[in-house]
N, CA, C and O of each residue as an XYZ file, in Angstrom:
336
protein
N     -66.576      8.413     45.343
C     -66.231      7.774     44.088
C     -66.349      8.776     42.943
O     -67.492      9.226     42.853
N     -65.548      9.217     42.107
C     -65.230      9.615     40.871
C     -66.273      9.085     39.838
O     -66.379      7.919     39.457
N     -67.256     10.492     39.335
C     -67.995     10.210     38.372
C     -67.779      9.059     37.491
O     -68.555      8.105     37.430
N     -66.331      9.221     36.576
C     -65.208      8.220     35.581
C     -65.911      6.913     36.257
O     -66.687      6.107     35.743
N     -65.569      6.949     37.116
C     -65.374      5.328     37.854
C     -66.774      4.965     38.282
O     -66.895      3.933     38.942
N     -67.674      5.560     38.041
C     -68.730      4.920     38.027
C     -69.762      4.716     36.370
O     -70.926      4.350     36.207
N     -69.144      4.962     35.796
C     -69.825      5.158     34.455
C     -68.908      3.650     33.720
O     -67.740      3.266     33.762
N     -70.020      3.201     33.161
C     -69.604      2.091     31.804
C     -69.480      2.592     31.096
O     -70.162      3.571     30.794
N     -68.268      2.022     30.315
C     -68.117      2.570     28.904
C     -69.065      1.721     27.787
O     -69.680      0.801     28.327
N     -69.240      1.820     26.709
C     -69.806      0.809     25.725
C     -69.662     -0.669     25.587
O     -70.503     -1.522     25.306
N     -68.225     -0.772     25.891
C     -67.698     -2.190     25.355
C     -67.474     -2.882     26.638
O     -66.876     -3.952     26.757
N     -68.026     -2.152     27.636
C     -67.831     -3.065     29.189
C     -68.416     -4.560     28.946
O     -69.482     -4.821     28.388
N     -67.313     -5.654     29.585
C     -68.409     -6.778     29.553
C     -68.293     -7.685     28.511
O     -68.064     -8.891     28.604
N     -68.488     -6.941     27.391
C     -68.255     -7.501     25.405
C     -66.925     -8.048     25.547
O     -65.899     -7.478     25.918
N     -67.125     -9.363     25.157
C     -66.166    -10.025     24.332
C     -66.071    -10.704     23.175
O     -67.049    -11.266     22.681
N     -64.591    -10.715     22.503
C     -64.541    -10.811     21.165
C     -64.891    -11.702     20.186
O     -64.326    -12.762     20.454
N     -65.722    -11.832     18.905
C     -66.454    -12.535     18.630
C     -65.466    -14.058     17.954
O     -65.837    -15.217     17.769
N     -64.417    -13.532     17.779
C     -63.492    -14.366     17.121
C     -62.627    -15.593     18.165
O     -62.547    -16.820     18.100
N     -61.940    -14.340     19.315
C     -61.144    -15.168     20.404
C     -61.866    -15.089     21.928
O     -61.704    -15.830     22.898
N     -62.354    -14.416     21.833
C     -63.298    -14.350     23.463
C     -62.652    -13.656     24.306
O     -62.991    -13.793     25.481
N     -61.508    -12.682     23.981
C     -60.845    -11.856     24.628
C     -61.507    -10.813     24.777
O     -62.080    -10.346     23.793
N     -61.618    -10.082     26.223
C     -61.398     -8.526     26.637
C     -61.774     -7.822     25.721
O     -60.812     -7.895     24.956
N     -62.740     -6.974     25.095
C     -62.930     -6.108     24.852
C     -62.812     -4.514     25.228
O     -63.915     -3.996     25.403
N     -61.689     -3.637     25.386
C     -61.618     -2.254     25.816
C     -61.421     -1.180     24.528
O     -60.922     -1.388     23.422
N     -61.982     -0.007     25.074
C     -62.236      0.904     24.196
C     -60.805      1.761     24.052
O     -60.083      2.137     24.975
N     -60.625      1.945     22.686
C     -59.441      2.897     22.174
C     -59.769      3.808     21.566
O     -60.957      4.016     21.323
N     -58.464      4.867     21.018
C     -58.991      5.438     19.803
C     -57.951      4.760     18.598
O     -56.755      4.541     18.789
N     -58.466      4.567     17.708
C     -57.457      4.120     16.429
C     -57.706      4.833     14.606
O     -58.519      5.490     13.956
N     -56.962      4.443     14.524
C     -56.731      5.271     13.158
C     -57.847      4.439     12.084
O     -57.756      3.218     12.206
N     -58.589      4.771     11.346
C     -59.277      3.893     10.787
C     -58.747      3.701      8.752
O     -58.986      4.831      8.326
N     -58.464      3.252      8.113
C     -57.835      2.812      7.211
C     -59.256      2.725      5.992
O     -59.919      1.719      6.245
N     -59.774      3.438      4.914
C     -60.657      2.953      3.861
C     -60.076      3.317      2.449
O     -59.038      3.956      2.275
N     -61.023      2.742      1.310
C     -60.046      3.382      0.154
C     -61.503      3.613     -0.235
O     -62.449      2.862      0.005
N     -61.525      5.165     -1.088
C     -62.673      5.344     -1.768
C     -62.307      6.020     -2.827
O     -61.489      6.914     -3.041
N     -63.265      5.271     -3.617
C     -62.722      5.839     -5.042
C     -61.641      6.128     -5.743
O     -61.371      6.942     -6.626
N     -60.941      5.099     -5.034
C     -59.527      4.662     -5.520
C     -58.612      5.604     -4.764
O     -57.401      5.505     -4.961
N     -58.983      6.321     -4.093
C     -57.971      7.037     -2.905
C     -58.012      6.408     -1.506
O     -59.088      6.085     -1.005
N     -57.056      6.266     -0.991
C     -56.593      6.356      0.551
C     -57.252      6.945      1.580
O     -56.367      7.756      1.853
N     -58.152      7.187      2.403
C     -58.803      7.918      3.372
C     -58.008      7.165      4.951
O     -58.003      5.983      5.293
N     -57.456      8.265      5.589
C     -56.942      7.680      6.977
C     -57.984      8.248      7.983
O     -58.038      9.390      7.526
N     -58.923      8.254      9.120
C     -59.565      8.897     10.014
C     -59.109      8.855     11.503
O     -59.589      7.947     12.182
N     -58.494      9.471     11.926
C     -57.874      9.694     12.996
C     -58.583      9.724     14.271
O     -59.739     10.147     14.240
N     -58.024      9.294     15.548
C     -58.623      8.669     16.892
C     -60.618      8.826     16.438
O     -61.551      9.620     16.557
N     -60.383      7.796     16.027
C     -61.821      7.272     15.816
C     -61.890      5.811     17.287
O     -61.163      4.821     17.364
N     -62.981      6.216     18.197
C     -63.398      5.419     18.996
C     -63.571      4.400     18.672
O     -64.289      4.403     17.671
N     -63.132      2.875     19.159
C     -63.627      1.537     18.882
C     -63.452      0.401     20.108
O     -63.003      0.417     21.254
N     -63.760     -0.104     19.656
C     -64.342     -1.601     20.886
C     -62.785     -2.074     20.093
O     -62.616     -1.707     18.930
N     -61.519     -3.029     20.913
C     -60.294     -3.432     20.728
C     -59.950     -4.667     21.442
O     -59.780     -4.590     22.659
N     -59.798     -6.029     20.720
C     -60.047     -7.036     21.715
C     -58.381     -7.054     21.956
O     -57.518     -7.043     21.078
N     -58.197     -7.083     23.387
C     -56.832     -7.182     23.625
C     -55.752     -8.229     23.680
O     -54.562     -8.110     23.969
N     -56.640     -9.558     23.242
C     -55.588    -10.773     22.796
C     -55.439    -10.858     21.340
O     -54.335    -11.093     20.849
N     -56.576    -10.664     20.558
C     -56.804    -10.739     19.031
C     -56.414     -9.220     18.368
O     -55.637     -9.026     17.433
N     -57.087     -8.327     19.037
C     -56.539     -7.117     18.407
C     -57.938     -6.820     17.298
O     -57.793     -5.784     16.649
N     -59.059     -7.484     17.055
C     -60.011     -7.199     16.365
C     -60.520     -5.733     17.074
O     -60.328     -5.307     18.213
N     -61.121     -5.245     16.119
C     -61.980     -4.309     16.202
C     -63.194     -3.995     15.911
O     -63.594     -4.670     14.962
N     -64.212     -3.026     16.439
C     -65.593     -3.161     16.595
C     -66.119     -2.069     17.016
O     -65.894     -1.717     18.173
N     -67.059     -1.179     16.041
C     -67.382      0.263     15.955
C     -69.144      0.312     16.039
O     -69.899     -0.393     15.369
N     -69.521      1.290     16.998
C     -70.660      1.388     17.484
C     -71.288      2.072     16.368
O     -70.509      2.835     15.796
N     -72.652      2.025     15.808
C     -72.855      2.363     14.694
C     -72.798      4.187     14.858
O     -71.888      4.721     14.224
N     -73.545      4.933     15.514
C     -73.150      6.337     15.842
C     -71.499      6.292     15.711
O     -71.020      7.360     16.093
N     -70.815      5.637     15.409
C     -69.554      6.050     15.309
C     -68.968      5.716     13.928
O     -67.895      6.165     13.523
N     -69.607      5.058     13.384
C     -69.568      4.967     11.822
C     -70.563      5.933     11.258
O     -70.317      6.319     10.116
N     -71.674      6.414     11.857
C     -71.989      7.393     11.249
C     -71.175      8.484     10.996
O     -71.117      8.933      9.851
N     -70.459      9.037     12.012
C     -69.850     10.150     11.991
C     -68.992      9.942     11.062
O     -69.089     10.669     10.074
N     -67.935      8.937     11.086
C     -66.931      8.687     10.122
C     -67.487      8.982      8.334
O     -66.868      9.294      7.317
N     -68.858      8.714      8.608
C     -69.038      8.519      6.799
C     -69.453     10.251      6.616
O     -69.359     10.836      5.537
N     -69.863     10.822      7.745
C     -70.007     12.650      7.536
C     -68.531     13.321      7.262
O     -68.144     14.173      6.462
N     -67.748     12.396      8.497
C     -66.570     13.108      8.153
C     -65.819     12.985      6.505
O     -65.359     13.965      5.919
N     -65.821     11.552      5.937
C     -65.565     11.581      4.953
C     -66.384     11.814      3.575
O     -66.047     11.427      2.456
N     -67.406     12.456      3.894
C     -68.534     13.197      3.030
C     -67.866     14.875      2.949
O     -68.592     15.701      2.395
N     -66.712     15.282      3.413
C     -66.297     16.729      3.819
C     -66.064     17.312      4.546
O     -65.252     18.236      4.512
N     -66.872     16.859      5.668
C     -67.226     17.688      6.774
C     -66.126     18.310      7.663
O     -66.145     19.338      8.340
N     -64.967     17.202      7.424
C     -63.733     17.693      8.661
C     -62.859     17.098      7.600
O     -62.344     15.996      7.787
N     -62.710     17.618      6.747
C     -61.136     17.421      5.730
C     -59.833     17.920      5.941
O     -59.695     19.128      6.137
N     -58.668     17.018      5.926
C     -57.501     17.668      5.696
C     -56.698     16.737      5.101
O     -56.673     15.535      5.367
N     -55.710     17.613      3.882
C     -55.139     16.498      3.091
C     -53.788     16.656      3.025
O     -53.503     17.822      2.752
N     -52.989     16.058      3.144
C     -51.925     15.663      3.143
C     -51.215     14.815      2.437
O     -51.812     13.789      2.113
N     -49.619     14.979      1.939
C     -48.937     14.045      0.663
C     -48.420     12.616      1.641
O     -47.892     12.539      2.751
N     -48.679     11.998      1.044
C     -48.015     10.884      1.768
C     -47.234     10.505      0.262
O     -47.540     10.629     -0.924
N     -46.202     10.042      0.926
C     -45.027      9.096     -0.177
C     -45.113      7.608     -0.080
O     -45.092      6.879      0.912
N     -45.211      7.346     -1.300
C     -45.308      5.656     -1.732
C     -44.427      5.122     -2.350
O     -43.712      5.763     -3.122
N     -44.286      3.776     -2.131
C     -43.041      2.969     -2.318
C     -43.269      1.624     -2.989
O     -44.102      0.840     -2.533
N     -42.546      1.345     -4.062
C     -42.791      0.046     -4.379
C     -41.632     -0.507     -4.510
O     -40.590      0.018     -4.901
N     -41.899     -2.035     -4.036
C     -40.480     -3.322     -4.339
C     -40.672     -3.712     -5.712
O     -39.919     -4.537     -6.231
């Protein structure tokens, strides 16, 4: 048996607090606004319920996110905006 296949991931088991669906782990883009700017954080690990689509972040993984957006791993880029 394959190390992989014997190891749990975090969200083994967990289901969703909203619909009671499946919980599996992704990576997803994470979306904040600070200080009146846009912050996007890229394949950030999370718990993903697969009927609801909620999401759910292990706190070591929000830590990192708030280092990363403290400086630590910056890159900035123009994005174009649109209004109706």
């Amino acid at each position: 048996m394959k190390a992989k296949e014997n190891h749990l991931n975090f969200w083994d088991c967990e289901r969703c607090e909203y619909c009671g669906g499946l919980i599996v782990e992704k990576k997803v883009t994470l979306h904040r606004r600070l200080k009146g700017k846009h912050l996007l954080v890229e394949n950030v690990p999370a718990g993903v319920c697969r009927d609801c689509g909620a999401k759910y972040y292990a706190a070591n993984v929000l830590k990192t996110v708030e280092q990363s957006i403290r400086g630590r791993r910056k890159k900035e880029v123009l994005v174009p905006v649109y209004s109706l």
